[in-house]
N, CA, C and O of each residue as an XYZ file, in Angstrom:
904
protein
N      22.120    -19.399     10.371
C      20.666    -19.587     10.322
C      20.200    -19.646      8.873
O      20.679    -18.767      8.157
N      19.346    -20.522      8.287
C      18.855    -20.916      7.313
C      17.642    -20.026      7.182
O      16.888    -20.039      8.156
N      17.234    -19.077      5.928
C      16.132    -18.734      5.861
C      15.564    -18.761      4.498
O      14.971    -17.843      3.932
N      15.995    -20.676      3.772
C      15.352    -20.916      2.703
C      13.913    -21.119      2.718
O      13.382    -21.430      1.652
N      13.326    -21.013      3.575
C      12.302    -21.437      4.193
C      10.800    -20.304      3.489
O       9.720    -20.379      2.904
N      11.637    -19.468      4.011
C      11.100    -17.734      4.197
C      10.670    -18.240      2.621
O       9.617    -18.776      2.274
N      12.110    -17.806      1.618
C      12.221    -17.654      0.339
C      10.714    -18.469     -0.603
O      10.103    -18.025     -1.575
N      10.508    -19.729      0.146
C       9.883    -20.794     -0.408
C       8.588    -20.634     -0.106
O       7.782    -20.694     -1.034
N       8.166    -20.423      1.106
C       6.873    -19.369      1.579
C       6.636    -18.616      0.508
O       5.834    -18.832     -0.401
N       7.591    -17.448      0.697
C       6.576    -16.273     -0.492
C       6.622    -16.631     -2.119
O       5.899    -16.037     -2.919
N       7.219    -17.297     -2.370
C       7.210    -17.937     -3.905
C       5.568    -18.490     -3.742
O       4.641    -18.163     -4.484
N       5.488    -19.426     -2.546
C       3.896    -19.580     -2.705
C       3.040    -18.733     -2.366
O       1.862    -19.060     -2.507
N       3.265    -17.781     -1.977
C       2.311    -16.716     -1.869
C       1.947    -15.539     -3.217
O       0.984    -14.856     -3.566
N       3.320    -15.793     -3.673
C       3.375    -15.314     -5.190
C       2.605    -15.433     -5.951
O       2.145    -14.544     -6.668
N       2.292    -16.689     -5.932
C       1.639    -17.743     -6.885
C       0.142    -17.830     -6.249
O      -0.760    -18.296     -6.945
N      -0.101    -17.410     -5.008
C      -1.514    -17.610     -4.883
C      -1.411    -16.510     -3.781
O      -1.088    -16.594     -2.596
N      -1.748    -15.569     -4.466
C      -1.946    -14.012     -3.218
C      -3.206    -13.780     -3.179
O      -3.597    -12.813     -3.832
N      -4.139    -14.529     -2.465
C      -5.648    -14.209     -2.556
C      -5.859    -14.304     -0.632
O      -4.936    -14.480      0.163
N      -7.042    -14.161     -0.356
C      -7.388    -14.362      1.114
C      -7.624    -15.425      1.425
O      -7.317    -15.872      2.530
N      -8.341    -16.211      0.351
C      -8.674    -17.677      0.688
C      -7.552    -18.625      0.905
O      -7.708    -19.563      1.687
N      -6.415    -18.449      0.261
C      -5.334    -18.997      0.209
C      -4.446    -18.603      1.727
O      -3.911    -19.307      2.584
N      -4.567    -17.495      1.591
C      -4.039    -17.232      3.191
C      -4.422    -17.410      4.147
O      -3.880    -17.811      5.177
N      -5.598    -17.080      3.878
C      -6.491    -17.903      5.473
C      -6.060    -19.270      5.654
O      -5.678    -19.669      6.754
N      -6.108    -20.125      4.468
C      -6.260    -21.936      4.559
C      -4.182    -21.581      5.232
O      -4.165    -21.922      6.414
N      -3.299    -21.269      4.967
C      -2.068    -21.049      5.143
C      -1.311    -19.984      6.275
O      -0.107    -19.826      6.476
N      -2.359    -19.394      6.859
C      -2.387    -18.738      7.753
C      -0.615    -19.276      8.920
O       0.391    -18.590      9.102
N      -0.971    -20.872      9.512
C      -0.259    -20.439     10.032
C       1.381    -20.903     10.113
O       2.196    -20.969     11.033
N       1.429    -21.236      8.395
C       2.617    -21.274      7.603
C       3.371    -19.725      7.655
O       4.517    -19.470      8.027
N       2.378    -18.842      7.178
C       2.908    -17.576      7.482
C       3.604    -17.656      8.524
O       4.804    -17.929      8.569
N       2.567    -17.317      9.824
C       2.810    -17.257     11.147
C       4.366    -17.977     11.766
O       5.112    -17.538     12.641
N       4.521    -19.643     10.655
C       5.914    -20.102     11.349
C       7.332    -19.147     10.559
O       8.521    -19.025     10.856
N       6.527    -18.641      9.527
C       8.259    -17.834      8.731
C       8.130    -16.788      9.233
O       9.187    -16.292      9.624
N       7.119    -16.138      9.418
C       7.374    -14.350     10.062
C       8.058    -14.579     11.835
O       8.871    -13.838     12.387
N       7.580    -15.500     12.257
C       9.022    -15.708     13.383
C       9.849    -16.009     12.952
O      10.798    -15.252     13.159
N      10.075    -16.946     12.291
C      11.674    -17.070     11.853
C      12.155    -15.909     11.465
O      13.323    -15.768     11.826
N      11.651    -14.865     10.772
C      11.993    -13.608     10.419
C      12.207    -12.824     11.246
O      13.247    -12.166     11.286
N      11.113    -12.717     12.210
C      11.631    -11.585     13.361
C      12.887    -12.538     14.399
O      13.917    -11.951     14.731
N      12.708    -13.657     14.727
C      14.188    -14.225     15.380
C      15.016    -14.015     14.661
O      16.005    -13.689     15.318
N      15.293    -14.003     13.236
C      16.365    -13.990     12.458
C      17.160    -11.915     12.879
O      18.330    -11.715     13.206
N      16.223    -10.936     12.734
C      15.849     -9.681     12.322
C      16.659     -9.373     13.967
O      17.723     -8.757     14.015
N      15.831    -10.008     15.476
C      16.205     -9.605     16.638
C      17.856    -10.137     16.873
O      18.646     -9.419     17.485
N      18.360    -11.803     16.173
C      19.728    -11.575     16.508
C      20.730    -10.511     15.309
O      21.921    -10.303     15.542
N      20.051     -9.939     14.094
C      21.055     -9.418     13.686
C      20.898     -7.383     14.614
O      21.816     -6.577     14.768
N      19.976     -7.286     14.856
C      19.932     -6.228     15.682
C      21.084     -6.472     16.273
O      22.221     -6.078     16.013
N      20.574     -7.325     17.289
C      22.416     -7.389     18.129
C      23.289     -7.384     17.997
O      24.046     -7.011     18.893
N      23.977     -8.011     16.162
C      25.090     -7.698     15.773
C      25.040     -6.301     15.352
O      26.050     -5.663     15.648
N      24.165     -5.693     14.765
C      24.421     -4.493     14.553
C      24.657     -3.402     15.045
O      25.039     -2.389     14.458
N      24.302     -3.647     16.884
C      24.692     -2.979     17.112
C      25.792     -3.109     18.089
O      25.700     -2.440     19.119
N      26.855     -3.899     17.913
C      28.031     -4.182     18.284
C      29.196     -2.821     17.714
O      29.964     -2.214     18.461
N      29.016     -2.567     16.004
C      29.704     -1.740     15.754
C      28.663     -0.461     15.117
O      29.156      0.426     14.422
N      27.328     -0.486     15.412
C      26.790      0.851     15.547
C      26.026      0.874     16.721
O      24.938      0.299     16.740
N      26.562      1.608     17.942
C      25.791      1.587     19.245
C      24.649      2.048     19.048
O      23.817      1.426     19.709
N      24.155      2.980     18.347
C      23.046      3.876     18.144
C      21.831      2.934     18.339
O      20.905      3.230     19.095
N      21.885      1.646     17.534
C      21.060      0.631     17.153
C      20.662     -0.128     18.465
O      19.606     -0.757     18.538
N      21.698     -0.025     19.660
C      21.438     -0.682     20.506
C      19.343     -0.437     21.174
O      18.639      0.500     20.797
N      19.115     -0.976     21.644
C      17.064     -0.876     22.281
C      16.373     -1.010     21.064
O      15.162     -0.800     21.144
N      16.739     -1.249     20.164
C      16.268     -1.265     18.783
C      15.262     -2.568     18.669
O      15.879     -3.622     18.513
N      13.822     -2.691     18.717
C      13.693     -4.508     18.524
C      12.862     -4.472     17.322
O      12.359     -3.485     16.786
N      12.775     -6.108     16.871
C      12.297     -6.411     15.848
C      10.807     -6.113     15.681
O      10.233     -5.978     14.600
N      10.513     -6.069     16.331
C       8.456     -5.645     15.601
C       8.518     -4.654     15.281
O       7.617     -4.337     14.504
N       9.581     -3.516     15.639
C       9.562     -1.982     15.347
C       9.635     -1.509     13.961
O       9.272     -0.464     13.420
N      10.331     -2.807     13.450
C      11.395     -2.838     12.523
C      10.665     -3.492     11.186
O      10.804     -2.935     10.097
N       9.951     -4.596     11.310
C       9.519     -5.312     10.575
C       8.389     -4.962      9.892
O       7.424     -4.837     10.647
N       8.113     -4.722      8.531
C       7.117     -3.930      7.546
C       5.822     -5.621      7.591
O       5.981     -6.842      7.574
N       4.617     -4.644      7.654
C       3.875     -5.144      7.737
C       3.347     -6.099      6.543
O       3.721     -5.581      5.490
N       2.638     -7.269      6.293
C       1.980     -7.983      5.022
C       1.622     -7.724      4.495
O       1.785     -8.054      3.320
N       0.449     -6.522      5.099
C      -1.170     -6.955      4.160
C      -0.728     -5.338      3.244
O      -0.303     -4.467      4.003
N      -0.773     -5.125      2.428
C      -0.837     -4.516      1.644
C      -1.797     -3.286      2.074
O      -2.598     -3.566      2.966
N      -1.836     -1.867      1.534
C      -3.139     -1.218      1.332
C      -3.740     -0.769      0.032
O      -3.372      0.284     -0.490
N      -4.334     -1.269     -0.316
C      -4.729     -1.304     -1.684
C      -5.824     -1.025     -2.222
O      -6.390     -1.509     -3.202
N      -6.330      0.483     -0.926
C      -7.051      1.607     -1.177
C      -7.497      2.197     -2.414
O      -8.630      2.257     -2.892
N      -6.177      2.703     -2.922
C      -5.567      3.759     -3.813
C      -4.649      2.831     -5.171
O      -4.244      3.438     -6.163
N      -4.466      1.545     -5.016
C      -3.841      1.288     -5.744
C      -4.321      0.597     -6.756
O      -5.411      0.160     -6.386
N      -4.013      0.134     -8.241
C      -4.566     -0.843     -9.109
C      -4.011     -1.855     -8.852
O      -4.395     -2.612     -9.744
N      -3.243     -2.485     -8.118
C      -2.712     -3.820     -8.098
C      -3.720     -3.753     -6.703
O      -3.695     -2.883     -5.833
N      -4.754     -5.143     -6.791
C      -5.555     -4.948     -5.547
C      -5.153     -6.535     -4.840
O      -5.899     -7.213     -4.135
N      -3.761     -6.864     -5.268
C      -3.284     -8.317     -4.405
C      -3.243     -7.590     -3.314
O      -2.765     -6.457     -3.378
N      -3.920     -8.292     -1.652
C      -3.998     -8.082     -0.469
C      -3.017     -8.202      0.107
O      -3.086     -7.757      1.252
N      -1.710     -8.785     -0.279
C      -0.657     -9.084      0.557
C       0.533     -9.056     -0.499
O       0.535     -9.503     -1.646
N       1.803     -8.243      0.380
C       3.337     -8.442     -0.170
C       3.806     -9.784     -0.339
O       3.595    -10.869      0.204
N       4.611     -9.287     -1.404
C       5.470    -11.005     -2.006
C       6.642    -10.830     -1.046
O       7.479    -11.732     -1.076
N       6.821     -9.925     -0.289
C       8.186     -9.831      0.655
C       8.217     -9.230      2.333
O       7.647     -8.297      2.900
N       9.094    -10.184      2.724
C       9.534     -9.544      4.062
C      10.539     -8.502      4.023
O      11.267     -8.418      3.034
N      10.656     -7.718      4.974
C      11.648     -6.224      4.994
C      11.231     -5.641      6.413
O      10.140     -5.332      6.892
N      12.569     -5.612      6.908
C      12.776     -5.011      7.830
C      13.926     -3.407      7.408
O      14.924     -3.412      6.689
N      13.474     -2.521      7.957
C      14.229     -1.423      8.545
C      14.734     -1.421      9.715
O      13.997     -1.486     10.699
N      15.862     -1.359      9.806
C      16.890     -1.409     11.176
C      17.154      0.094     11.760
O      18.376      0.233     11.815
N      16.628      1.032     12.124
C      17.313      2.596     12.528
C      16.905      2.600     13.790
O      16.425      1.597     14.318
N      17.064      3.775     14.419
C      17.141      4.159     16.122
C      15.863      5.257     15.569
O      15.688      5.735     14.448
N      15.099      5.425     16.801
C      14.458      6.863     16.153
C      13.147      6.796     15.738
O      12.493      7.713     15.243
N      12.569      4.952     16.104
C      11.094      4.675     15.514
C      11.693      3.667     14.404
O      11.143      3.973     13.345
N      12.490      2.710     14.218
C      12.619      1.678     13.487
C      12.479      1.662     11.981
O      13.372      1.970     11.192
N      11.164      1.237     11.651
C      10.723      1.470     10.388
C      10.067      2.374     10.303
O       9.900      2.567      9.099
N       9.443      3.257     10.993
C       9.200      4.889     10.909
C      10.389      5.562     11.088
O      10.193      6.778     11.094
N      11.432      5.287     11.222
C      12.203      5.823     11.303
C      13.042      6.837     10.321
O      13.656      6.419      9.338
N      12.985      8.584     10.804
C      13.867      9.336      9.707
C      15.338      9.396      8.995
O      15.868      9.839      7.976
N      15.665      8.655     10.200
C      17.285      8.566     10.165
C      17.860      7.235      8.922
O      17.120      6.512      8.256
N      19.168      7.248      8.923
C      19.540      6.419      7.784
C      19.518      5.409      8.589
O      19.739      5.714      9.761
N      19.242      3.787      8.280
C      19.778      2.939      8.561
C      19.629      2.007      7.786
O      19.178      2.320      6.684
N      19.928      0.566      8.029
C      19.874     -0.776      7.134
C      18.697     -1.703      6.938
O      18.131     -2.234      7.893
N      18.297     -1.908      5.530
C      17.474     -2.315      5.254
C      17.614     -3.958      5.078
O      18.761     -4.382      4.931
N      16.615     -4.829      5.084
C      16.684     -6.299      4.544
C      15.212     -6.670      3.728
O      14.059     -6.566      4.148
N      15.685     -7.114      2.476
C      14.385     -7.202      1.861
C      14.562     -8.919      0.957
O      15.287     -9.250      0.019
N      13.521     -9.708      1.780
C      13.677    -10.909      1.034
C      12.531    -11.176      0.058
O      11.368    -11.063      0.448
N      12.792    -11.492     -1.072
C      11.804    -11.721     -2.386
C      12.253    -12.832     -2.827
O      13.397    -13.170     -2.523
N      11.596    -13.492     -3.492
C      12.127    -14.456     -4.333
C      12.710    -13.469     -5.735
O      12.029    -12.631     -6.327
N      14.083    -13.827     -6.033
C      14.382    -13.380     -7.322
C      14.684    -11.209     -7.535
O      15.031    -10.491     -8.473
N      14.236    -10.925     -5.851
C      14.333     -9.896     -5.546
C      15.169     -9.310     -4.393
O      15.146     -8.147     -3.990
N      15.726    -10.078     -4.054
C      16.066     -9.870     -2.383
C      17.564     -8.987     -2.309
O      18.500     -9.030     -3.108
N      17.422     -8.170     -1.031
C      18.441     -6.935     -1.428
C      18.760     -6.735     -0.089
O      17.966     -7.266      0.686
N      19.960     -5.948      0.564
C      20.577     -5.468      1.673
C      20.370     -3.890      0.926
O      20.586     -3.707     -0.272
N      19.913     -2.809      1.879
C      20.222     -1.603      1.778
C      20.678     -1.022      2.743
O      20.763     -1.609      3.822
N      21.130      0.432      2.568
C      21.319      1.616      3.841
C      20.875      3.263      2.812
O      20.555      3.670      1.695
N      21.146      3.650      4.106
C      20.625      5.022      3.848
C      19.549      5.613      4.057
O      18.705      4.900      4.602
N      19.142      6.991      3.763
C      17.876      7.462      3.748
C      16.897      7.577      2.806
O      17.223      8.438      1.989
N      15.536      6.943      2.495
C      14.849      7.137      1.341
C      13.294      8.347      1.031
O      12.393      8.631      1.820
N      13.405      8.590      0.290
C      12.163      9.642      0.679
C      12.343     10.378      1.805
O      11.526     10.303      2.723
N      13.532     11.248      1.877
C      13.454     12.178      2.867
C      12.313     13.517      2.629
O      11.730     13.718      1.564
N      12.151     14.391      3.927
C      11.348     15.317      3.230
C      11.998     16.250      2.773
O      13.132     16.229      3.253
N      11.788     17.380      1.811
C      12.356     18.184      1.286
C      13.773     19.491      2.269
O      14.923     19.869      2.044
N      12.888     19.682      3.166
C      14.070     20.203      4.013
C      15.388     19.075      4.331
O      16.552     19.364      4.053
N      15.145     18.280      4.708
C      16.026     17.264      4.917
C      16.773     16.682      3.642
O      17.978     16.432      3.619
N      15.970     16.518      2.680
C      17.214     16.588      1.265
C      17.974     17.383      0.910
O      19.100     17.153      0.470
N      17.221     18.918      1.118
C      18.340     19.865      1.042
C      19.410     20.294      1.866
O      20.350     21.037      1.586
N      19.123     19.703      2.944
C      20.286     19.777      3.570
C      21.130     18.819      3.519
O      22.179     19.069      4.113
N      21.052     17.559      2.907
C      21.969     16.241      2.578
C      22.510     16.625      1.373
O      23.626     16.225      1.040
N      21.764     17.451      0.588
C      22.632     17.995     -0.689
C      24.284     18.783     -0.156
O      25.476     18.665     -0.441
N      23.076     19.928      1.130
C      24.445     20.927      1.153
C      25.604     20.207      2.024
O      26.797     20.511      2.048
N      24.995     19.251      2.682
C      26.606     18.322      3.287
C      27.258     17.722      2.313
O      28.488     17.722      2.366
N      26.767     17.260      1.518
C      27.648     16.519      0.452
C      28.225     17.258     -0.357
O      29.312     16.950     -0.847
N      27.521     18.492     -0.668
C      28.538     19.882     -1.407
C      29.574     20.052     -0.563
O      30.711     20.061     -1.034
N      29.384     20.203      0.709
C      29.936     21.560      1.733
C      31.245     20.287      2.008
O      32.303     20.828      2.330
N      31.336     18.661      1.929
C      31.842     17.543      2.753
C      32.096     16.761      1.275
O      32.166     15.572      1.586
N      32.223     16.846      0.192
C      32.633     16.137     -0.628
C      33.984     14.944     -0.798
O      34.257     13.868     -1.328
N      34.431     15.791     -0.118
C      36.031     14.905      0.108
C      35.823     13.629      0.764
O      36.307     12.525      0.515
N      34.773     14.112      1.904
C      34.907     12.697      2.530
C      33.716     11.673      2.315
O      33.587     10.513      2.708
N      32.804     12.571      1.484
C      32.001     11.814      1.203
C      32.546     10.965     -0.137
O      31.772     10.058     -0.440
N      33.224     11.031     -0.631
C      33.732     10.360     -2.168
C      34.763      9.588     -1.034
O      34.401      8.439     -1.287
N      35.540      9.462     -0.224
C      36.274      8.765      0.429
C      35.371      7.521      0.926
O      35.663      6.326      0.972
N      34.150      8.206      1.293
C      33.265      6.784      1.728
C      32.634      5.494      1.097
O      32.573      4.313      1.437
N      32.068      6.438     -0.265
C      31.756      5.799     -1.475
C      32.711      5.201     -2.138
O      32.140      4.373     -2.848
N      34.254      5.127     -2.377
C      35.214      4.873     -2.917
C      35.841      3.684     -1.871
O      36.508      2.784     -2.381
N      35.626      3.695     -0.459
C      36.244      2.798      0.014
C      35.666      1.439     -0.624
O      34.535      1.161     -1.021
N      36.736      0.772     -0.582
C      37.092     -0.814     -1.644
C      35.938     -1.868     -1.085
O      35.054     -2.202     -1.873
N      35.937     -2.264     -0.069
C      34.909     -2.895      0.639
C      33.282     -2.317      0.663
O      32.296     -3.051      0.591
N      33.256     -0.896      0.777
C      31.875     -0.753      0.157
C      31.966     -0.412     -1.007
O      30.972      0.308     -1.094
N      32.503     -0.395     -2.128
C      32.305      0.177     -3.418
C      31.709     -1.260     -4.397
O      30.906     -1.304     -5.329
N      32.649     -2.536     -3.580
C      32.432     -3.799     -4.127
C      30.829     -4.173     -4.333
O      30.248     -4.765     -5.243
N      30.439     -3.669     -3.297
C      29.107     -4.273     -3.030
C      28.173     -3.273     -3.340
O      27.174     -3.712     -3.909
N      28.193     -1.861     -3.110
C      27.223     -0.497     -3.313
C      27.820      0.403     -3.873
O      28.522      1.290     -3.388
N      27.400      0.074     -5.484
C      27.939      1.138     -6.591
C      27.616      2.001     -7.059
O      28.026      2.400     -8.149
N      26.533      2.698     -6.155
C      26.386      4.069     -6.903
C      25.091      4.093     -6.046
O      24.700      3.083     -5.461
N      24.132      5.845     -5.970
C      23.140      6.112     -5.255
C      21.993      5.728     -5.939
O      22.187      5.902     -7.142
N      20.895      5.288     -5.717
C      19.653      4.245     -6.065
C      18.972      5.419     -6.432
O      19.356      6.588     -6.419
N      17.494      4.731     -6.885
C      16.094      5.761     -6.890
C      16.366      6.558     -7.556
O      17.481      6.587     -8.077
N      15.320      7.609     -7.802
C      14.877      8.658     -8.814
C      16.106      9.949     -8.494
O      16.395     10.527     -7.446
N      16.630     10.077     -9.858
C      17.028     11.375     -9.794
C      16.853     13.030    -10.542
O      16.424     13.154    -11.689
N      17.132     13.844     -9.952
C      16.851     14.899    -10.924
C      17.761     15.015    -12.145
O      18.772     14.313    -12.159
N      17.493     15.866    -13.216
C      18.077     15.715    -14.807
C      19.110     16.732    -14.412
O      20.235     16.393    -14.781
N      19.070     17.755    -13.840
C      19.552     19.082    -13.843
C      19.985     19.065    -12.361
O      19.303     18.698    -11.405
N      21.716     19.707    -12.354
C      21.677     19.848    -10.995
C      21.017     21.192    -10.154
O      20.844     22.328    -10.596
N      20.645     20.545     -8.489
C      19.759     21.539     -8.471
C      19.519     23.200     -7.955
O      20.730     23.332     -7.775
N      19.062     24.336     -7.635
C      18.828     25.279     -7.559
C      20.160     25.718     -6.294
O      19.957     25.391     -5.125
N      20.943     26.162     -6.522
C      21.419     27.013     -5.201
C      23.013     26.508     -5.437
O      23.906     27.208     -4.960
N      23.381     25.179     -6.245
C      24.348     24.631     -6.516
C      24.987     24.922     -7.532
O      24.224     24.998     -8.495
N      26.526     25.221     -7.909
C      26.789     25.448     -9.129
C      26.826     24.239    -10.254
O      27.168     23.080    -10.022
N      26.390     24.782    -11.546
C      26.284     23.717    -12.757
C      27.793     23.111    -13.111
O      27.919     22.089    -13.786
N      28.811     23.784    -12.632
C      30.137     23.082    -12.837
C      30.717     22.181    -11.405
O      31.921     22.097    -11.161
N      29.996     21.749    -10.817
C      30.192     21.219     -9.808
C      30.768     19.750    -10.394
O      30.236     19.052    -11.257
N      32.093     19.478     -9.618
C      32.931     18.138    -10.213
C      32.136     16.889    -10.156
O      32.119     16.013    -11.020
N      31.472     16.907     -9.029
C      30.551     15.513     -8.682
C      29.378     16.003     -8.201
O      28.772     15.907     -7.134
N      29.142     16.730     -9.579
C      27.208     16.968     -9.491
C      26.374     16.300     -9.491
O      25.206     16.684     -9.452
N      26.740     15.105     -9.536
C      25.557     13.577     -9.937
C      25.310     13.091     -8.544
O      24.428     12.253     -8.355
N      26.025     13.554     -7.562
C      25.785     13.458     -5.978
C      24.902     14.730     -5.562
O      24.702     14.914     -4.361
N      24.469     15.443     -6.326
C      23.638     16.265     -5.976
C      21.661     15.959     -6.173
O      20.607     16.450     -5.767
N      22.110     14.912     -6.999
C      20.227     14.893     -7.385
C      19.661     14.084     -7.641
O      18.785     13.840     -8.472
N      20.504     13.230     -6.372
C      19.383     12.045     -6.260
C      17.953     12.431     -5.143
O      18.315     13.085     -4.165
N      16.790     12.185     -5.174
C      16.186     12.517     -4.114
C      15.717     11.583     -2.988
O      14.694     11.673     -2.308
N      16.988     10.389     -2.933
C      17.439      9.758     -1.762
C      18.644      9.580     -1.853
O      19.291      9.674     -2.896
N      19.017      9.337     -0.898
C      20.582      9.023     -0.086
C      20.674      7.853      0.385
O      20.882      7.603      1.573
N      20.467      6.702     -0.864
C      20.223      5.215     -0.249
C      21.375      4.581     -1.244
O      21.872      5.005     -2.287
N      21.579      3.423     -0.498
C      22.819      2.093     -1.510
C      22.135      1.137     -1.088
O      21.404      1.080     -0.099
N      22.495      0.020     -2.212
C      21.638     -1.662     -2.043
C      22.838     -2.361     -2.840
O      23.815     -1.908     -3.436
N      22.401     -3.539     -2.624
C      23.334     -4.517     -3.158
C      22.386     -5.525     -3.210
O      21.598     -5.533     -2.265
N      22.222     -6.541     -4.222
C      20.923     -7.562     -4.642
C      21.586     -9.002     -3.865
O      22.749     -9.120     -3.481
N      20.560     -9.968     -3.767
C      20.977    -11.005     -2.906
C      20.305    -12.303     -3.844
O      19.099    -12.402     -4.072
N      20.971    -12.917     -4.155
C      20.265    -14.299     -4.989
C      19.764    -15.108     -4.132
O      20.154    -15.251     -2.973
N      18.857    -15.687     -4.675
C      17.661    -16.861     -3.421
C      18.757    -17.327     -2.770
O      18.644    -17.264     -1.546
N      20.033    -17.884     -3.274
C      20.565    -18.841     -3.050
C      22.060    -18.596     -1.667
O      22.983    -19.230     -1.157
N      21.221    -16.845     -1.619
C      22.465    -16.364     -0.416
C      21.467    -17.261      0.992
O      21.978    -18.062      1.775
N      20.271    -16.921      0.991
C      19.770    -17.822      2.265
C      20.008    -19.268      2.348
O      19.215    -20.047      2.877
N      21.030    -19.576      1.855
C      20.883    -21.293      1.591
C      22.114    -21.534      2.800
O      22.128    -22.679      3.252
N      23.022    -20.690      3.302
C      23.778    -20.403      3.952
C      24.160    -20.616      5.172
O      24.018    -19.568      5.804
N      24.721    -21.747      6.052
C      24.237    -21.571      6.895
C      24.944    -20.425      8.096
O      24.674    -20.403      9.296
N      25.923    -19.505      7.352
C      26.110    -18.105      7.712
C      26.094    -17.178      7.341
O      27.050    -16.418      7.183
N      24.545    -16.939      7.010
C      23.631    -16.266      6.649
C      23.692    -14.814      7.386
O      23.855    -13.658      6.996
N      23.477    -15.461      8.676
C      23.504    -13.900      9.664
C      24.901    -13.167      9.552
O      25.096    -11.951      9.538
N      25.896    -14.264      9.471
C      27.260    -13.709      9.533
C      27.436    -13.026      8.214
O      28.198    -12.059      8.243
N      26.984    -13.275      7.258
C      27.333    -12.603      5.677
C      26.740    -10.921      5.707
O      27.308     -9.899      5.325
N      24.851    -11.182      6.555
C      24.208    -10.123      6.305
C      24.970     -9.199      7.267
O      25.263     -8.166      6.665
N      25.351     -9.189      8.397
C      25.972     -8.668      9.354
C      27.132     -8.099      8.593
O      26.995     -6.877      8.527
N      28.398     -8.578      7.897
C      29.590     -7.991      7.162
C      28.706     -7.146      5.931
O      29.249     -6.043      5.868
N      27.829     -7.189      5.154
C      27.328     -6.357      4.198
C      26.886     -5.036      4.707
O      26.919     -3.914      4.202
N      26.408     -5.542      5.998
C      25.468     -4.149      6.579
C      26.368     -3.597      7.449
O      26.054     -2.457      7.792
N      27.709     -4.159      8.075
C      28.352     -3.206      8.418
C      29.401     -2.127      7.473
O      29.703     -0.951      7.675
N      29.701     -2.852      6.638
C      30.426     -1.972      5.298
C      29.478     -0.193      4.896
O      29.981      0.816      4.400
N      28.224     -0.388      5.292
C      27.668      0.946      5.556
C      27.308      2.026      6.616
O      26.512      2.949      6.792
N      28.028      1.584      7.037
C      28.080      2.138      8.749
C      28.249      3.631      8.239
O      27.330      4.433      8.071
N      29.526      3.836      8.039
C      30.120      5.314      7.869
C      29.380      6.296      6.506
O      29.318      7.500      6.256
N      28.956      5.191      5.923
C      27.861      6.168      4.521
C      26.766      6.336      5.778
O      26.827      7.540      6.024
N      25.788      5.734      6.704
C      24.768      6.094      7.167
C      25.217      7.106      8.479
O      24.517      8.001      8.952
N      26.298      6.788      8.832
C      26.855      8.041     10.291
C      27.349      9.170      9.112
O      28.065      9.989      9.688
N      27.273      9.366      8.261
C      27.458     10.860      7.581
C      26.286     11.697      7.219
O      26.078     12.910      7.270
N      25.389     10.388      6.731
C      23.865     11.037      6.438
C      23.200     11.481      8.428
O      22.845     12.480      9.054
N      23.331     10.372      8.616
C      22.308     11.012      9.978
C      22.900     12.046     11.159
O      22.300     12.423     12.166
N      24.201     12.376     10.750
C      24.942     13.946     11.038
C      23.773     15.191     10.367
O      23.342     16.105     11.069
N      23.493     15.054      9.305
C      22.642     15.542      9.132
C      21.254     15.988      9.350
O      20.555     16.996      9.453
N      21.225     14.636      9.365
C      19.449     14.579      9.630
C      19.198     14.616     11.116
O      18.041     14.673     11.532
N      20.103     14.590     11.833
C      19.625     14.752     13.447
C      19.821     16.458     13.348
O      18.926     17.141     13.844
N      20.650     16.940     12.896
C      20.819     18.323     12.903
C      19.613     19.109     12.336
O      19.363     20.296     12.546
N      18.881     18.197     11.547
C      17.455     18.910     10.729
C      16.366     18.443     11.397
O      15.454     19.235     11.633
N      16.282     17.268     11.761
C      14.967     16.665     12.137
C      14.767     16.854     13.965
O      13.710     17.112     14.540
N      15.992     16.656     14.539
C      16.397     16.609     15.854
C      16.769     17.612     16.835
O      16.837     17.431     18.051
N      17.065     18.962     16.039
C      18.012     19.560     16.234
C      19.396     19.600     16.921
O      19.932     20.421     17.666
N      19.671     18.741     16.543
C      21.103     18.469     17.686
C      22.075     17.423     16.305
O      21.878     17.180     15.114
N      22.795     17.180     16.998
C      24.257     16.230     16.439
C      24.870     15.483     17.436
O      25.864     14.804     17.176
């Protein structure tokens, strides 16, 4: 499936992010955000071939909304330069649990997994699995097929490792990030593809076992269960 389409859309929306412009284009949108959610509902299905969890999972759940809120913010453009879906079980894109992200931008576009902005109980307890489970968590991160593609943990981290952990800890730099997320960047020119779904499908399964280690966790904190 081809989704140069998408790419070429928001480049013009880039370039003219106003209401008037969207209204007159309205239902240009309307033909790429299906293509997006058809694109979004067959990779659900691959995904969840080798993560069952994902299975009842559908695309509107999943798919982050346009319009911006731009309440609170100084950038007062009304609308995102990007589509993004969250793929998890559990409320989709509300969803607490780890799962796989898709984010198309022009010049921005990325595959993720993991958990981002967890809440504080729930980080600290992804800290103490990764203390308490190190072995296999460096086994996961180290495997060859995901290491190629997701090299290290994203987002903001702390300077100092943190409170309750020792300062000689071998792989303290796995202690303070305050997410538990991996990405890998995608050039315009990966949608040009016309196995597109098949590429995003092998990227996003290579994180299977980093996101079934995190959400061992987080069902145990958020869920109470495992």
């Amino acid at each position: 499936m081809n989704l140069q389409g998408i790419i070429s859309f928001l480049k013009e929306l880039e370039a003219n992010n106003n209401r008037d412009w969207f209204a007159e284009n309205k239902s240009l949108y309307e033909k790429n955000r299906a293509h997006f959610e058809s694109f979004v509902e067959k990779l659900i299905a691959e995904i969840a071939l080798f993560d069952p969890e994902i299975k009842g999972v559908n695309a509107k759940e999943c798919i982050f909304r346009i319009y911006r809120d731009t309440r609170f913010a100084s950038d007062k453009t009304p609308y995102k330069n990007h589509f993004a879906a969250y793929i998890a079980s559990r409320g989709g894109r509300k969803s607490l649990r780890a799962g796989y992200y898709l984010h198309m931008q022009p010049g921005e576009s990325m595959i993720a997994a993991g958990v981002w902005c967890p809440e504080p109980p729930v980080l600290k307890a992804l800290r103490q699995s990764v203390y308490e489970n190190v072995d296999e968590f460096a086994e996961i991160l180290s495997e060859p097929g995901f290491s190629t593609y997701y090299k290290e943990l994203i987002g903001e981290k702390l300077k100092k490792v943190p409170a309750g952990f020792p300062k000689d800890f071998e792989q303290a730099d796995w202690l303070k990030p305050k997410n538990y997320c991996v990405d890998t960047k995608l050039p315009d020119t990966f949608f040009d593809q016309e196995e597109c779904l098949a590429e995003v499908v092998r990227l996003m399964k290579l994180t299977q076992p980093f996101n079934r280690f995190l959400n061992y966790t987080v069902d145990e904190v958020v869920f109470g269960s495992v």
